[in-house]
MDTraj code that builds the backbone (N, CA, C; nanometers):
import mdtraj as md
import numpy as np

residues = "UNK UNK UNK UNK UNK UNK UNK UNK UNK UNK UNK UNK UNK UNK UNK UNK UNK UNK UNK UNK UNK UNK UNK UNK UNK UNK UNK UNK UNK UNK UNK UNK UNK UNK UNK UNK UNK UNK UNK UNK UNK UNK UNK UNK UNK UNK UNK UNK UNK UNK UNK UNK UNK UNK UNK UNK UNK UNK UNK UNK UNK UNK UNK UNK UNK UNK UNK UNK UNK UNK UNK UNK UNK UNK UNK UNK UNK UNK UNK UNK UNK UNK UNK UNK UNK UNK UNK UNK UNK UNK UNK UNK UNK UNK UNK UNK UNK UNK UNK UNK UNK UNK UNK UNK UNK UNK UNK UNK UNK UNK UNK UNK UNK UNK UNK UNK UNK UNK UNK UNK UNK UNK UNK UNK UNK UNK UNK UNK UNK UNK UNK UNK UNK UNK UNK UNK UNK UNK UNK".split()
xyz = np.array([
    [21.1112, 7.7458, 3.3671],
    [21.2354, 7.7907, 3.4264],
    [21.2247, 7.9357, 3.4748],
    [21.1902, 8.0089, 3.3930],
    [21.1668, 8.1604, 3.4354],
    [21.0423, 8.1865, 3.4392],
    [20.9603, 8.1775, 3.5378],
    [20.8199, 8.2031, 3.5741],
    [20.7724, 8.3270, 3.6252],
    [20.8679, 8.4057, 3.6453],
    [20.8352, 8.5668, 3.7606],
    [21.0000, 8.5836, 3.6814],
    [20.9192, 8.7376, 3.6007],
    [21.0458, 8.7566, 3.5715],
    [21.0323, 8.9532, 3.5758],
    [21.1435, 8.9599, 3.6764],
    [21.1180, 9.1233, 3.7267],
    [21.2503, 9.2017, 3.5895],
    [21.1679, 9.3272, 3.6052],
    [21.2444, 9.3961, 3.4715],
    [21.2451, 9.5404, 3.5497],
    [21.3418, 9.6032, 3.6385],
    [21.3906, 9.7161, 3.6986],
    [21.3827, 9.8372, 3.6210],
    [21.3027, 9.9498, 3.5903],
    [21.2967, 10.0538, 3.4809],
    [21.3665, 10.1713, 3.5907],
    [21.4081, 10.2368, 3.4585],
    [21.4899, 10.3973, 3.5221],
    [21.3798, 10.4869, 3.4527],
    [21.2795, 10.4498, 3.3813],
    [21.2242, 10.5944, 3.2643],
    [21.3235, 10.6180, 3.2107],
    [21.4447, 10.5709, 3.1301],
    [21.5111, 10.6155, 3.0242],
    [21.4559, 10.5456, 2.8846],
    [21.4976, 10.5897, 2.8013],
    [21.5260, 10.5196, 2.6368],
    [21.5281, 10.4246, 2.6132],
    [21.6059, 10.3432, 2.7476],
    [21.7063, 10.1962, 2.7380],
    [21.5740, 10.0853, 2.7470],
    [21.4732, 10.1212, 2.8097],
    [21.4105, 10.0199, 2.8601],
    [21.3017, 9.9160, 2.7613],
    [21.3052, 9.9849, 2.6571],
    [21.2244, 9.9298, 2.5685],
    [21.2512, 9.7853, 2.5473],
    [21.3876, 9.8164, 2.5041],
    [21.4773, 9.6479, 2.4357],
    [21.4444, 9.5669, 2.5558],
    [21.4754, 9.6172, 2.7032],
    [21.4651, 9.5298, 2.7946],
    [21.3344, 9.4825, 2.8236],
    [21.2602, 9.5331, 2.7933],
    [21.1701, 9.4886, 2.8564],
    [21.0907, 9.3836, 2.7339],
    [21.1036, 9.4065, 2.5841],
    [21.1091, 9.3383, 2.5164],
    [21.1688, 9.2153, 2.5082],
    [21.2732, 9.2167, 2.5816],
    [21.3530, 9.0816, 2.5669],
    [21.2967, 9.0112, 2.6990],
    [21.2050, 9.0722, 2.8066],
    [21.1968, 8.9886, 2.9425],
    [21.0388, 8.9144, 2.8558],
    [20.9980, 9.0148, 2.7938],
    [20.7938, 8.9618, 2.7550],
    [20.8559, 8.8117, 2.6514],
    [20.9919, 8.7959, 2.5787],
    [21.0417, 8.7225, 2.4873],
    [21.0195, 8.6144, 2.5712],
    [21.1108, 8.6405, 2.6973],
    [21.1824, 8.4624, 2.7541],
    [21.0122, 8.4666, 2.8476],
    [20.9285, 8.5416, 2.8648],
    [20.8349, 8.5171, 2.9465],
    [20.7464, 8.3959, 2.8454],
    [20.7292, 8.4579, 2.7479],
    [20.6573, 8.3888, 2.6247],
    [20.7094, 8.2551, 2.5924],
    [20.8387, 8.2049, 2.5851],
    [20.8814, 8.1134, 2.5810],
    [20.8842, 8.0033, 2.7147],
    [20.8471, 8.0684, 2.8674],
    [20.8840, 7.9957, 2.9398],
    [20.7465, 7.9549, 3.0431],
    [20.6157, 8.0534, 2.9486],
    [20.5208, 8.0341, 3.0061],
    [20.4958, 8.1272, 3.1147],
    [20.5527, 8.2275, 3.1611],
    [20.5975, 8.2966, 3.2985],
    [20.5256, 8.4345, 3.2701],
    [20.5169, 8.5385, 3.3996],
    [20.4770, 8.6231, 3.4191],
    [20.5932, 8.7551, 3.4045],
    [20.5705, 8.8994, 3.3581],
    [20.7027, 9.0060, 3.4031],
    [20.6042, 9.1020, 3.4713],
    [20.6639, 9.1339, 3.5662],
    [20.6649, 9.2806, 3.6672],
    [20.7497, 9.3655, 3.6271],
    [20.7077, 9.4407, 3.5959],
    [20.7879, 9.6427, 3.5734],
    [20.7955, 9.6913, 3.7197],
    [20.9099, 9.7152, 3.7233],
    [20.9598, 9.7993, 3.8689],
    [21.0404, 9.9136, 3.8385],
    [20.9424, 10.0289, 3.9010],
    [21.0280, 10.1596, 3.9280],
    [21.0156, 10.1857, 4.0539],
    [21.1694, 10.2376, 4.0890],
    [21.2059, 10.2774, 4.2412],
    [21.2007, 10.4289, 4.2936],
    [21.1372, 10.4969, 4.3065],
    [21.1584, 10.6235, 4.3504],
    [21.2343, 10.6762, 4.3904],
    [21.4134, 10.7323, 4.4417],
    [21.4525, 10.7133, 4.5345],
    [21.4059, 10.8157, 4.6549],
    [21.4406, 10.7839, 4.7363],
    [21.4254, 10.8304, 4.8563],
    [21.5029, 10.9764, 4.8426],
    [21.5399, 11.0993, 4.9591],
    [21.6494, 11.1385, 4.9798],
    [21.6920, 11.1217, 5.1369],
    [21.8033, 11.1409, 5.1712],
    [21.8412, 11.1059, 5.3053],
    [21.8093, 11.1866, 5.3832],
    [21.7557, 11.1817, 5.5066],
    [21.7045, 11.3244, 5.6134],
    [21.5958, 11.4207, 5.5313],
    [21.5204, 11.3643, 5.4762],
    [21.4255, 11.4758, 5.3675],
    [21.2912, 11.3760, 5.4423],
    [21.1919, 11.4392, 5.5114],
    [21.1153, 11.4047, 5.5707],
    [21.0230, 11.3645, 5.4371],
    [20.9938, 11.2677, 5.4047],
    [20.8638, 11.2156, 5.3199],
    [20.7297, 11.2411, 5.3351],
    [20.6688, 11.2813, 5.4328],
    [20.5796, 11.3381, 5.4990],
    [20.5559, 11.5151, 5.4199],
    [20.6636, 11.5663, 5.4492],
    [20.6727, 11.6964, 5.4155],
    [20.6917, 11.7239, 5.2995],
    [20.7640, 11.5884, 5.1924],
    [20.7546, 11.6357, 5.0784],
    [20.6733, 11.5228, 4.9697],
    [20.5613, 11.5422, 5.0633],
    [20.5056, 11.4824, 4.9929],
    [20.4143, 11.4877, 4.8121],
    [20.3745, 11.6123, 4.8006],
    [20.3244, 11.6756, 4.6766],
    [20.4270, 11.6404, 4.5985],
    [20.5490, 11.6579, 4.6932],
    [20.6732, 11.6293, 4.5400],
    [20.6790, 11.4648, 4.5075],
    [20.6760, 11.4114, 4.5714],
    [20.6988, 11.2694, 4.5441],
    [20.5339, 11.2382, 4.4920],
    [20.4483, 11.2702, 4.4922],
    [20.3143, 11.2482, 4.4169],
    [20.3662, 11.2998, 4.2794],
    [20.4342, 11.3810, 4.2618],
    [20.4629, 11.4503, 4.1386],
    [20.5429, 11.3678, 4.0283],
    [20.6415, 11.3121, 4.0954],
    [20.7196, 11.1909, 4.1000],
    [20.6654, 11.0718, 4.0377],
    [20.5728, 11.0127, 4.1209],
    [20.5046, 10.9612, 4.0968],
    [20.3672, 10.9160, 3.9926],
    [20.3050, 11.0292, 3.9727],
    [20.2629, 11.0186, 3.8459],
    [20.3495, 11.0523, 3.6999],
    [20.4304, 11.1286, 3.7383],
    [20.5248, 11.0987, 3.5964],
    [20.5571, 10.9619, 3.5678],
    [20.6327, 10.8553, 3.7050],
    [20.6494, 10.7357, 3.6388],
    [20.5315, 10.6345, 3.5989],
    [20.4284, 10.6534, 3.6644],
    [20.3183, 10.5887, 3.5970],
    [20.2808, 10.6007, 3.4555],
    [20.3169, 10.7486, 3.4165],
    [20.2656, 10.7698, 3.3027],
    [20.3678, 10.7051, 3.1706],
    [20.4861, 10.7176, 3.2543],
    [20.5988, 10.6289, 3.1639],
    [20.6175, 10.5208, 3.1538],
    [20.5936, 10.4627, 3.2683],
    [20.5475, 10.2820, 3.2558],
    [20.4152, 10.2073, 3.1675],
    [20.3322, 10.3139, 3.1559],
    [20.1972, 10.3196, 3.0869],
    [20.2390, 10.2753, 2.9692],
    [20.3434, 10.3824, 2.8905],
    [20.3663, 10.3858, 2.7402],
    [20.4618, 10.2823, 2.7501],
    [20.5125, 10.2769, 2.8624],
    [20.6537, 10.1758, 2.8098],
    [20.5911, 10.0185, 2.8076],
    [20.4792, 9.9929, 2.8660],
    [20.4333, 9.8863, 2.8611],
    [20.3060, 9.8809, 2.7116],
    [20.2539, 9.9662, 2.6733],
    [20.1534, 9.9734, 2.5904],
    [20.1788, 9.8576, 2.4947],
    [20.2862, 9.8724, 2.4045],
    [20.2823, 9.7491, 2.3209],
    [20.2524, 9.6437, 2.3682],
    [20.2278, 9.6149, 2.4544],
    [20.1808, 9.4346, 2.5315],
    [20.0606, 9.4640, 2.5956],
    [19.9782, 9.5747, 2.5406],
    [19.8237, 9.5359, 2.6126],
    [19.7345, 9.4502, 2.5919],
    [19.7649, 9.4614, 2.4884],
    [19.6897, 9.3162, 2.3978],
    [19.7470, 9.1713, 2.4267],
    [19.8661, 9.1397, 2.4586],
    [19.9689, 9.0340, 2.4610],
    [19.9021, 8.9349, 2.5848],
    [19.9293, 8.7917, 2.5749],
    [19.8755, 8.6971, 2.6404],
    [19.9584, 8.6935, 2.7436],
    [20.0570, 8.7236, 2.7345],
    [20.1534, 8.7715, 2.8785],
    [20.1223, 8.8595, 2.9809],
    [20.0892, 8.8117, 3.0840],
    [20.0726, 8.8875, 3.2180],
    [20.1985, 8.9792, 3.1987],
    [20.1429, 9.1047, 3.2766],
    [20.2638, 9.1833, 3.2519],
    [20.1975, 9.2886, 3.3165],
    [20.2590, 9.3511, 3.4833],
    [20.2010, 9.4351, 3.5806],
    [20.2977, 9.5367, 3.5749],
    [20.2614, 9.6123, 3.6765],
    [20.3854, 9.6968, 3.7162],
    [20.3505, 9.7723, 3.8908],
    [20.4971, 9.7968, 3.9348],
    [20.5159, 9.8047, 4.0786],
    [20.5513, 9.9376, 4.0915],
    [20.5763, 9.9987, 4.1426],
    [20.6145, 10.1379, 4.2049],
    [20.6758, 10.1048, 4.3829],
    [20.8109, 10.1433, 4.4070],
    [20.8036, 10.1481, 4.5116],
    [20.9123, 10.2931, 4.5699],
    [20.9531, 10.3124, 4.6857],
    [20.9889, 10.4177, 4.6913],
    [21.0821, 10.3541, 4.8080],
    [21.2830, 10.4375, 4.7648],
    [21.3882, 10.3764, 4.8209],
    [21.4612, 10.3685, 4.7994],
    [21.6274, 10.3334, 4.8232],
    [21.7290, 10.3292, 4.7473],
    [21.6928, 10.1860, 4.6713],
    [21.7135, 10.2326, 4.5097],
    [21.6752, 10.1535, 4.4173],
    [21.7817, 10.0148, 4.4399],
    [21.9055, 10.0011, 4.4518],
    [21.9535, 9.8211, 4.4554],
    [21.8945, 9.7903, 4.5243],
    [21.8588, 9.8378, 4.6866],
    [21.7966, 9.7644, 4.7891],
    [21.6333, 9.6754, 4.7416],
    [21.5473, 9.7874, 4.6847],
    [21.4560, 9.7721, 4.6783],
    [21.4324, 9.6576, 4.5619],
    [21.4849, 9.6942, 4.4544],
    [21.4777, 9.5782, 4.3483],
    [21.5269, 9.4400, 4.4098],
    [21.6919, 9.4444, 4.4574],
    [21.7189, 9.3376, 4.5309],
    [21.5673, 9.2614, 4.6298],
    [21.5222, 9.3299, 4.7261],
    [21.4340, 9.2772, 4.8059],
    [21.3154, 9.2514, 4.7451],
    [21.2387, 9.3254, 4.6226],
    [21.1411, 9.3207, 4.5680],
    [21.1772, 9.1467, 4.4949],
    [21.2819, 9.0983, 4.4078],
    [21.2724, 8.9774, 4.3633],
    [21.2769, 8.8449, 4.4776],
    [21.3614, 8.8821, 4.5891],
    [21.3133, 8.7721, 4.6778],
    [21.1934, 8.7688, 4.7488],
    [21.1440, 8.8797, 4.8040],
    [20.9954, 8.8734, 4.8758],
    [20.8818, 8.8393, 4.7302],
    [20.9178, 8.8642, 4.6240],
    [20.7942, 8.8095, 4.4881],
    [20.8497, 8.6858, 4.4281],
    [20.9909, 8.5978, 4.4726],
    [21.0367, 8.4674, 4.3848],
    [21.0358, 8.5022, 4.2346],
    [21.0711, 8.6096, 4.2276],
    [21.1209, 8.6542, 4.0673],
    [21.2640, 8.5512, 4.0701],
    [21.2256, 8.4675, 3.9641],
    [21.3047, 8.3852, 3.8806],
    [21.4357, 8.4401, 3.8140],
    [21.4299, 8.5494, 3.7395],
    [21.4990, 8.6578, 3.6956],
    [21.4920, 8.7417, 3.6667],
    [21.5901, 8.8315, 3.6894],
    [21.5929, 8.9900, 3.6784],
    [21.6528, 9.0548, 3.5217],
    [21.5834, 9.0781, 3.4509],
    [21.5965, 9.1741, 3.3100],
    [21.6333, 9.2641, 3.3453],
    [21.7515, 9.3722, 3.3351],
    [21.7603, 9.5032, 3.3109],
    [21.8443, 9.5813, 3.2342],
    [21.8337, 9.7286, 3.2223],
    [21.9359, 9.7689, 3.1254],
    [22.0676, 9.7887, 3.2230],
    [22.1323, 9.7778, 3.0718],
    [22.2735, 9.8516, 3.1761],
    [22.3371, 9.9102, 3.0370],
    [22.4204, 10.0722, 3.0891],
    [22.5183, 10.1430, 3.0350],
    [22.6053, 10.0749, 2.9512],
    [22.6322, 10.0878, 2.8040],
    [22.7691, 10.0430, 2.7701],
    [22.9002, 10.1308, 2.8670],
    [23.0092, 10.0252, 2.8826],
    [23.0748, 10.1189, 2.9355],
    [23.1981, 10.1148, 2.8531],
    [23.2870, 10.2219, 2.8902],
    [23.3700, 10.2507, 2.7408],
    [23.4881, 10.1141, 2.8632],
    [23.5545, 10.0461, 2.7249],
    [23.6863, 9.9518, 2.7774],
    [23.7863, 10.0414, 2.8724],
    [23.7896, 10.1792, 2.7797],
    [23.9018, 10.2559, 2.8588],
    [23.9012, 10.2729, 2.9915],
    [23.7730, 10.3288, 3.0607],
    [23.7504, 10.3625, 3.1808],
    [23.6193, 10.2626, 3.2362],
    [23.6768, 10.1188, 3.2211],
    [23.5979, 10.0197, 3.2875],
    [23.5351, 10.0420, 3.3994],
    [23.6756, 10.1016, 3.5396],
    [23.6157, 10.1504, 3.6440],
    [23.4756, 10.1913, 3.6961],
    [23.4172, 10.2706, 3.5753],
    [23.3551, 10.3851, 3.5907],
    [23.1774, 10.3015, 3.5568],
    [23.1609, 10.2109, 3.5313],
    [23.0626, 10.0983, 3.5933],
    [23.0463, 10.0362, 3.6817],
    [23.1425, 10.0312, 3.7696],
    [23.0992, 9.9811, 3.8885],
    [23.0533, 9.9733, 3.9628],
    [22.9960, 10.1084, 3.9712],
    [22.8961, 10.1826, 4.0620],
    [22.7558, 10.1950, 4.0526],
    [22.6786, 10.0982, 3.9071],
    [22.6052, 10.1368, 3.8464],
    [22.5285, 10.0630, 3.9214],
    [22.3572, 10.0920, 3.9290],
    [22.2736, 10.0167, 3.9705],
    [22.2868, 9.9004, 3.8984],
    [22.2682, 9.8137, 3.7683],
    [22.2981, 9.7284, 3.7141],
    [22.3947, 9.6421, 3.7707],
    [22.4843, 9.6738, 3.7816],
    [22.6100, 9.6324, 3.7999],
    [22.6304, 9.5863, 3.9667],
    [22.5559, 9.7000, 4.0618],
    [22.5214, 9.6149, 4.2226],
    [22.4213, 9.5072, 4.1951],
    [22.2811, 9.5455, 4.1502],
    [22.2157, 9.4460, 4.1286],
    [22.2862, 9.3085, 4.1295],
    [22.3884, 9.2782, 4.0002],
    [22.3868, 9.1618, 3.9623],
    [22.5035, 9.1437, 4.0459],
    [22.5222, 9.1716, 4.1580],
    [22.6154, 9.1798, 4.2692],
    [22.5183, 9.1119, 4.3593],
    [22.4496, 9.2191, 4.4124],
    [22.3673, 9.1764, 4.5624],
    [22.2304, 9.0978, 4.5158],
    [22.2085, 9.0443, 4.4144],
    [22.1013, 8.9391, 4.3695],
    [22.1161, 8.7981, 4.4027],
    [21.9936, 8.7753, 4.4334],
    [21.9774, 8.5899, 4.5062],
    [21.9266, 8.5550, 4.3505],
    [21.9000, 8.5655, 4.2500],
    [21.8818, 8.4975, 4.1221],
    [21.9354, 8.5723, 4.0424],
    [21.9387, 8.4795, 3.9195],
    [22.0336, 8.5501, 3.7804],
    [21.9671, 8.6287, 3.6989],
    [22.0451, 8.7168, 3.7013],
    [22.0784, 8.8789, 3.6148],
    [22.0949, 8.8686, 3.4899],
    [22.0144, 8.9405, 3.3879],
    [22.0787, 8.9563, 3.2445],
    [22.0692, 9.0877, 3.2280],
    [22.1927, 9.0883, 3.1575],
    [22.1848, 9.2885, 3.1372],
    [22.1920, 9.2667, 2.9760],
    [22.0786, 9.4274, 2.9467],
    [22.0641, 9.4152, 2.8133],
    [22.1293, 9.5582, 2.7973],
    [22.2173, 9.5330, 2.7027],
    [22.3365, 9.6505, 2.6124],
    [22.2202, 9.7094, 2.5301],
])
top = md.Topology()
chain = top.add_chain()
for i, resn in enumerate(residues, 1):
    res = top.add_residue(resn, chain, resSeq=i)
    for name in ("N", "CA", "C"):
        top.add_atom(name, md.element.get_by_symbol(name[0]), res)
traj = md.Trajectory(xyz[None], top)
């Protein structure tokens, strides 16, 4: 059922559980997970010109995807990771249909009941908006 199963990282704290829980249903379903971090872009900021900075960028998240994946080096689970550079819903969105990721693992914010509003805006929360397959968000 879940054969390609993409897991969206920010480099926060959060990602551990998630990504633990995607290597879980991978293990159970026979399936592969991809680690995706998005770089973002900035708007009118020539990429060309800033480029040293986004190399800079860039090896920081490698080095965090490194550790965040380490516990599964050993593990019989395929388990890669992507880098791409962009506004992150777009890119995750497009990254699971151009790879037939089955499903999308990611974290998402508790958000307080009081000021529900104030999630709506969240990458998580577009994701499982503008996604062609099903979303699980891990609290």
């Amino acid at each position: 059922m879940y054969r390609h199963i993409l897991v969206p990282v920010d480099l926060s704290d959060r990602n551990h559980p998630t990504l633990e829980t995607a290597v879980d249903l991978a293990r159970i379903h026979d399936g592969k997970v991809t680690v995706l971090h998005v770089i973002e872009t900035i708007q009118h900021m020539d990429f060309d010109e800033s480029r040293e900075f986004f190399a800079l960028l860039e090896e920081k998240a490698k080095k965090k995807i490194r550790e965040l994946m380490a516990p599964w080096d050993d593990d019989e689970i395929s388990i890669k990771a992507e880098l791409r550079y962009g506004k992150p819903v777009k890119e995750i969105v497009m990254f699971s249909v151009t790879n037939r990721c089955d499903l999308i693992v990611l974290s998402s914010h508790r958000v307080d009941v009081q000021e529900m509003s104030r999630g709506l805006g969240t990458v998580s929360h577009q994701v499982a908006y503008f996604a062609q397959t099903p979303v699980l968000l891990v609290k």
